[in-house]
Each structure stands twice: as structure tokens, then as C-alpha cells.
C-alpha positions in Angstrom: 0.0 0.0 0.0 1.5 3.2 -1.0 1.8 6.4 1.0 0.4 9.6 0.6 0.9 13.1 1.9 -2.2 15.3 3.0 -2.1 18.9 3.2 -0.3 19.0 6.5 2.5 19.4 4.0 5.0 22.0 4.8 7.4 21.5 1.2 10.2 20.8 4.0 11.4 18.1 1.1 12.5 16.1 3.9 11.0 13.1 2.7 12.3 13.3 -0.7 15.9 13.2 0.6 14.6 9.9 1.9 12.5 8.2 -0.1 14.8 5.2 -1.3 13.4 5.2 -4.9 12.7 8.7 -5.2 8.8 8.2 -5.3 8.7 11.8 -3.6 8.6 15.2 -5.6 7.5 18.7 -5.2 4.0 19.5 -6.3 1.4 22.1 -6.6 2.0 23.7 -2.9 3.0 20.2 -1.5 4.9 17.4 -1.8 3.4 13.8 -3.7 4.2 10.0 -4.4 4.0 8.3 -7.2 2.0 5.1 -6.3 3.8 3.2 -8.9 7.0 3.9 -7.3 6.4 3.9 -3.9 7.5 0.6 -1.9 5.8 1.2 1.1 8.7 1.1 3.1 7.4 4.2 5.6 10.9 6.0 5.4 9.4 9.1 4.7 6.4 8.8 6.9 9.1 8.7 9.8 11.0 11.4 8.9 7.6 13.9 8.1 8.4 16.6 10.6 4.2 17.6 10.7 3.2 14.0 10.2 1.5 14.1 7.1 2.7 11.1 5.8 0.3 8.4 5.9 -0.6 4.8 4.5 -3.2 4.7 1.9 
């Protein structure tokens, strides 16, 4: 199950610097992951300073 990131987003791009696979890019006034990229793996969810990083 991929992650996703909700509008407790910040644009830190602290989770892009982590994300193994580089699932993780800037968007439109947040950060997003690509689903097809993602391995679930939570490294970015644990890193999220505002937690909003979550499972699908």
C-alpha cells in the first residue's frame, strides 16, 4: 500500500531526501508519491516533521 501526503505538508522536502526510490517530488503547494513507485517502506512517513505522511 502506497503512501500519501495530505495537506499538513509544509514543502520541508524532507521526505524526498529519503524516499529510497525517489517516489517523492514537489508539487502544486506540496509534496506527492507516485503510487507506482512507492515501496511502502514508511521512510518518509518517519521522517515527516508535521506528520503528514500516511498509508493509503
Amino acid at each position: 500500500m502506497a503512501y500519501v501526503i495530505n495537506d499538513g505538508c509544509v514543502s520541508c522536502g524532507t521526505c524526498e531526501a529519503e524516499c529510497p526510490v525517489g517516489a517523492i517530488s514537489a508539487g502544486d503547494g506540496k509534496y506527492e508519491i507516485d503510487a507506482d513507485t512507492c515501496l511502502s517502506c514508511g521512510a518518509c512517513a518517519g521522517v515527516c516533521p508535521t506528520g503528514a505522511i500516511e498509508a493509503e
